[in-house]
C-alpha positions in Angstrom: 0.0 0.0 0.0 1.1 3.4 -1.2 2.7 5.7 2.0 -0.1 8.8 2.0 1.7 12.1 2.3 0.3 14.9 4.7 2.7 17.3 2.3 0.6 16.9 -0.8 -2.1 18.5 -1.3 -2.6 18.3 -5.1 -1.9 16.8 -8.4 -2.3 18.3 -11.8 -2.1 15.7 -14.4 -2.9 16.8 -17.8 -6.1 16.0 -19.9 -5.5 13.6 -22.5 -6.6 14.7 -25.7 -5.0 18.4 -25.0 -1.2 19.3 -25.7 -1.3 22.7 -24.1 -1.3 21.9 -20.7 2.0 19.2 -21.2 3.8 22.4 -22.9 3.2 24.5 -20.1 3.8 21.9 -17.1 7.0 21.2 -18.7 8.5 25.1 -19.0 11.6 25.7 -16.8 9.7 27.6 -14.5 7.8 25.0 -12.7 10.5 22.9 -12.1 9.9 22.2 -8.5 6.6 21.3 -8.8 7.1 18.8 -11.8 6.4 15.8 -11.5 7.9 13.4 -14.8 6.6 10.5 -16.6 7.3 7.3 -14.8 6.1 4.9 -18.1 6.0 5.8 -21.3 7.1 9.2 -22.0 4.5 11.0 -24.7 5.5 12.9 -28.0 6.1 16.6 -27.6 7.7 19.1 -25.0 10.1 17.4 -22.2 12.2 19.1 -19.5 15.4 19.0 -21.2 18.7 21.1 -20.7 19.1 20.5 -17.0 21.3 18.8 -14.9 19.5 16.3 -12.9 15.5 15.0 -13.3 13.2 16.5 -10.5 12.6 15.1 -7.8 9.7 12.7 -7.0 9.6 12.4 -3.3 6.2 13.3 -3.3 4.8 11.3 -5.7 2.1 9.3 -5.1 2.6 7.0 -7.9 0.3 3.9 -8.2 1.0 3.1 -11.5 -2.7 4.3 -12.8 -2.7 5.9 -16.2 -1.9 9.1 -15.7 1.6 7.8 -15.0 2.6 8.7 -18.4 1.7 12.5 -18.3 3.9 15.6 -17.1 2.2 16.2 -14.1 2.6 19.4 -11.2 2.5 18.9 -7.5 1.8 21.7 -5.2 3.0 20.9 -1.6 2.9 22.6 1.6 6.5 22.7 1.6 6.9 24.8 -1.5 5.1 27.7 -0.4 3.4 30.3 -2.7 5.2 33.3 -4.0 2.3 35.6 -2.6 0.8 34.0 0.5 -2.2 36.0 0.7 -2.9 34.7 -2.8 -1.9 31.3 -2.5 -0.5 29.5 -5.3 -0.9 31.8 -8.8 -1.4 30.4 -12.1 -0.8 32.8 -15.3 1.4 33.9 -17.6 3.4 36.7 -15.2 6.9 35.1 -14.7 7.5 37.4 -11.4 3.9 36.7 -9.9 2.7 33.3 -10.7 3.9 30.3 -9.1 2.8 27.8 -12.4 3.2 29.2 -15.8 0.4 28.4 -18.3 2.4 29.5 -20.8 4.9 32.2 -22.1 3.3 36.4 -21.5 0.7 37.0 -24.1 -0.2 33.4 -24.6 -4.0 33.3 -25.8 -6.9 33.9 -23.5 -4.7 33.3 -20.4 -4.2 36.5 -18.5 -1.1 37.4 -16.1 -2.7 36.5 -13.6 -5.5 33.8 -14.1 -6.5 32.1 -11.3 -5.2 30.7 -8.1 -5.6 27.9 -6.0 -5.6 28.4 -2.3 -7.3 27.5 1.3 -10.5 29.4 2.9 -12.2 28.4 6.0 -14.9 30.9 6.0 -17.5 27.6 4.6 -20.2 26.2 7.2 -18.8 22.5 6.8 -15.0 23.9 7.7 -11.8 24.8 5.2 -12.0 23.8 1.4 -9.1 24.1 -1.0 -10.4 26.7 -3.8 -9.8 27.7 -6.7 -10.2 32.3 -7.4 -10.8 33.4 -11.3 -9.1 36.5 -11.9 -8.6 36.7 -15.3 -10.1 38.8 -18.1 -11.3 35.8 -20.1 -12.6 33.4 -17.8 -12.3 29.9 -16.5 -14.4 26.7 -15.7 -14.4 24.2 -13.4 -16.3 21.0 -14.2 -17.2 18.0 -11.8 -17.2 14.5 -13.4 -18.3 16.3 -16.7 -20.9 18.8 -15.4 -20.6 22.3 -15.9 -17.6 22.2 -18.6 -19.1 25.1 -20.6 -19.9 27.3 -17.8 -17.3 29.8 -18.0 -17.0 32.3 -15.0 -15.4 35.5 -14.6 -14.4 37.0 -10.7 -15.5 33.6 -10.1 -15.2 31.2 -6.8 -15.3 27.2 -7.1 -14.5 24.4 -4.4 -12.6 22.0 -5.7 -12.9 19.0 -2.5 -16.7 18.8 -3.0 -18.0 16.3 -1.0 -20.3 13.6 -2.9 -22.6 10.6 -1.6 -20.0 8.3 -3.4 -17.2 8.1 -4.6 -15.3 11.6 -5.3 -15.8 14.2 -8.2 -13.5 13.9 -11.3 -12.0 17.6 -11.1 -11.1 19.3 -13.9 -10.3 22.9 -14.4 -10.5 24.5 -17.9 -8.9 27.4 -19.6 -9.0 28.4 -23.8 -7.8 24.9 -24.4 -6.0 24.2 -22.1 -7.3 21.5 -19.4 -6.3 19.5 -16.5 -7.5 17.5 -13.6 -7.2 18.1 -10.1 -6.2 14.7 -8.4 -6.7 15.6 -4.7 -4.5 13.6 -2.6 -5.9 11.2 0.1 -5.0 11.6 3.5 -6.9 8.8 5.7 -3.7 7.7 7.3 -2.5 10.8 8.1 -5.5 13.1 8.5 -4.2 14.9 11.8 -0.9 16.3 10.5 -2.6 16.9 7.1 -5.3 19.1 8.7 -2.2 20.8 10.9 -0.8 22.0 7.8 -4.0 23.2 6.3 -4.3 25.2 9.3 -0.7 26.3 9.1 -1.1 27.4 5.7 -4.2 29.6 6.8 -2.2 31.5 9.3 0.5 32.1 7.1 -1.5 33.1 4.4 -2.9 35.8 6.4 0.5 37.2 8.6 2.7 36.9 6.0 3.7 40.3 4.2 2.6 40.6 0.4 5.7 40.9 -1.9 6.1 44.5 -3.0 6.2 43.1 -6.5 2.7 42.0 -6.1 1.1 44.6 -4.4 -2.3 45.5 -6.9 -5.6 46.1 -6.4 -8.0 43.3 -7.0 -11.4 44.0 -8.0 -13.8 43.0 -6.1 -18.5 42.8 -7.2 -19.7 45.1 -4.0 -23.2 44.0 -2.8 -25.0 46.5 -4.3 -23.8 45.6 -7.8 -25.9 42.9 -9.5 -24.3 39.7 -10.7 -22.9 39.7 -14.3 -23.9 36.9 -16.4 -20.2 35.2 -15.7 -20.8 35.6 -12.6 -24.0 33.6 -12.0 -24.1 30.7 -9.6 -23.3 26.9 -10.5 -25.5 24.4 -9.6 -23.8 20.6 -10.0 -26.7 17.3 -9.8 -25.7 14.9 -6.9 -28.7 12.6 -7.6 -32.3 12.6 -9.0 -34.9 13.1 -6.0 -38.2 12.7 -8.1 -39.6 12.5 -11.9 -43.3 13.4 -12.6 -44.8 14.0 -15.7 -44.2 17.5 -15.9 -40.6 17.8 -14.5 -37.8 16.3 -12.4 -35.9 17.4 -9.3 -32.6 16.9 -8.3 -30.6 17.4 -5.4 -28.0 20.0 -6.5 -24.4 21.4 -5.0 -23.8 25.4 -5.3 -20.0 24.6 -6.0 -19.0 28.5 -4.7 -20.5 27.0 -1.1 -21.3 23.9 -1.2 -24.6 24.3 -0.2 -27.3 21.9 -1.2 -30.3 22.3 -2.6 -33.5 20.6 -4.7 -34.0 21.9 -8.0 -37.2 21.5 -10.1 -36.8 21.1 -13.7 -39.6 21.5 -16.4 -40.0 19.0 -19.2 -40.7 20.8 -22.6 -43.2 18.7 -24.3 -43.8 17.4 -27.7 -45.3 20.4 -30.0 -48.6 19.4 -32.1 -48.3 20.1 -36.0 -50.2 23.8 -36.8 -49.0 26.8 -36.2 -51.9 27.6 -33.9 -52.2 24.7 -31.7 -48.7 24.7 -31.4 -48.8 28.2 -30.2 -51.8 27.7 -27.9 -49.7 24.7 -26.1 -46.9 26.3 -25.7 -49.1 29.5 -23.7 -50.7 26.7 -21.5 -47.2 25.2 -20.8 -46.2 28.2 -19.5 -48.8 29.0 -17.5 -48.1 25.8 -15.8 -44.4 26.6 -15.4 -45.4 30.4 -14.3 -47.6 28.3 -11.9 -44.6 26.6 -10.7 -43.2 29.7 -10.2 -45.1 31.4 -8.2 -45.7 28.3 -6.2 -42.0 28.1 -4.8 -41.6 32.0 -5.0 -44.7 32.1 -2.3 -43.6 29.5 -0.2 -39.8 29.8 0.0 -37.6 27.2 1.5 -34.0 27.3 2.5 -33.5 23.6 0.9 -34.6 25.2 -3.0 -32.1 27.0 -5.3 -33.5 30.0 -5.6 -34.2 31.1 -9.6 
């Protein structure tokens, strides 16, 4: 049985069918974080031009597929460059602790996003990952919400689920990779030691005076951009009826959970008019829905 490391936190193993992320794993820069193929070593960019191979102490290598990728491991031990931040992903050489790929690369900003600790969630601390990028990112959980691109954006990435654990992958103009989260069930105390280490280090230690900027924060009294919408991820169907479905659903920014009714759009009849006289009574039977829920709120239903 693999050793389980309280010193790893994360993983970042490339997705298959993508190039992009390989290239950037594999620039100088992220050195100490790479991690290099153990079996078969894939066509395209390799760290070459150094002295000695990186180190794998931290590996938690099991021989599973993902073996043959150039991966990145972040660690408690190699500490961000900006604390307060936590670890920064981008294109800014002096800033970011990963590169994504060389300054002006597309659709990846300087700074993009970074991964970091937060304990101000109901259940305790999550590791998160902060969008501050001009284009976007998205987070998607075993294949859900892929497409939804979000901007000033918050997402856990150690979900819980029912069973099992969520597939993680975070994705940016192309460039995609997972988010193995390490396992700690041996070694759970010292693990959550460090968490808490890293939280009170993140928040006494000075910012570099390279990175000193101001972030932009949504106030309350601004109203939520479309990119900034919430994301709702289905755990599990609660109930299917003839007219629609509801789900039990994660709000991945909190992890809160919630049911969500969905409405089932019929099958049209041919004719202009009767088609257009089913589809008024439909929605009178969705605005009924409505105003059902909207009159008799609960703090168990995702709000519309």
């Amino acid at each position: 049985m693999e050793m389980e490391d309280p010193n790893l936190i994360a993983t970042l193993i490339p997705v298959h069918d993508r190039n992009r992320a390989e290239n950037a794993f594999c620039l100088e820069h992220n050195e100490k974080r790479y991690l290099p193929p153990t079996h078969i070593i894939p066509k395209g960019a390799t760290i070459s031009s150094r002295e000695a191979t990186p180190a794998q102490e931290h590996s938690n290598d099991d021989h599973r597929e993902y073996d043959s990728m150039h991966r990145l491991q972040l660690t408690f031990d190699e500490k961000p460059k900006d604390p307060t931040k936590g670890y920064c992903f981008g294109t800014n050489l002096q800033k970011c602790d990963v590169l994504l790929g060389d300054r002006g690369a597309h659709g990846i900003s300087g700074l993009h996003f970074n991964i970091t600790f937060d304990d101000i969630f109901n259940d305790g601390k999550h590791l998160i990952l902060r969008d501050k990028s001009t284009n976007g990112t998205a987070v998607s959980y075993s294949g859900q919400a892929s497409k939804e691109v979000r901007h000033d954006f918050t997402w856990i990435l150690d979900l819980t689920r029912e069973e099992g654990k969520w597939e993680v992958e975070v994705h940016v103009q192309g460039l995609e990779f997972k988010v193995e989260l390490a396992s700690h069930d041996t070694c759970q105390a010292k693990y959550n030691e460090n968490v808490k280490d890293f939280l009170i280090y993140s928040r006494t230690a000075p910012s570099p005076l390279d990175g000193l900027e101001l972030d932009s924060h949504r106030t309350t009294a601004q109203a939520l951009a479309p990119r900034q919408y919430p994301i709702y991820i289905s755990e599990r169907g609660l109930g299917r009826g003839s007219f629609g479905g509801v789900d039990k659903v994660i709000n991945v920014s909190t992890g809160a959970i919630y049911a969500r009714k969905e409405f089932y759009e019929p099958q049209w009849g041919k004719g202009k008019e009767r088609r257009k006289q089913q589809r008024e009574d439909w929605l009178n039977q969705v605005r009924r829905e409505i105003r059902i829920m909207e009159e008799n709120p609960h703090v168990r239903i995702s709000p519309l």
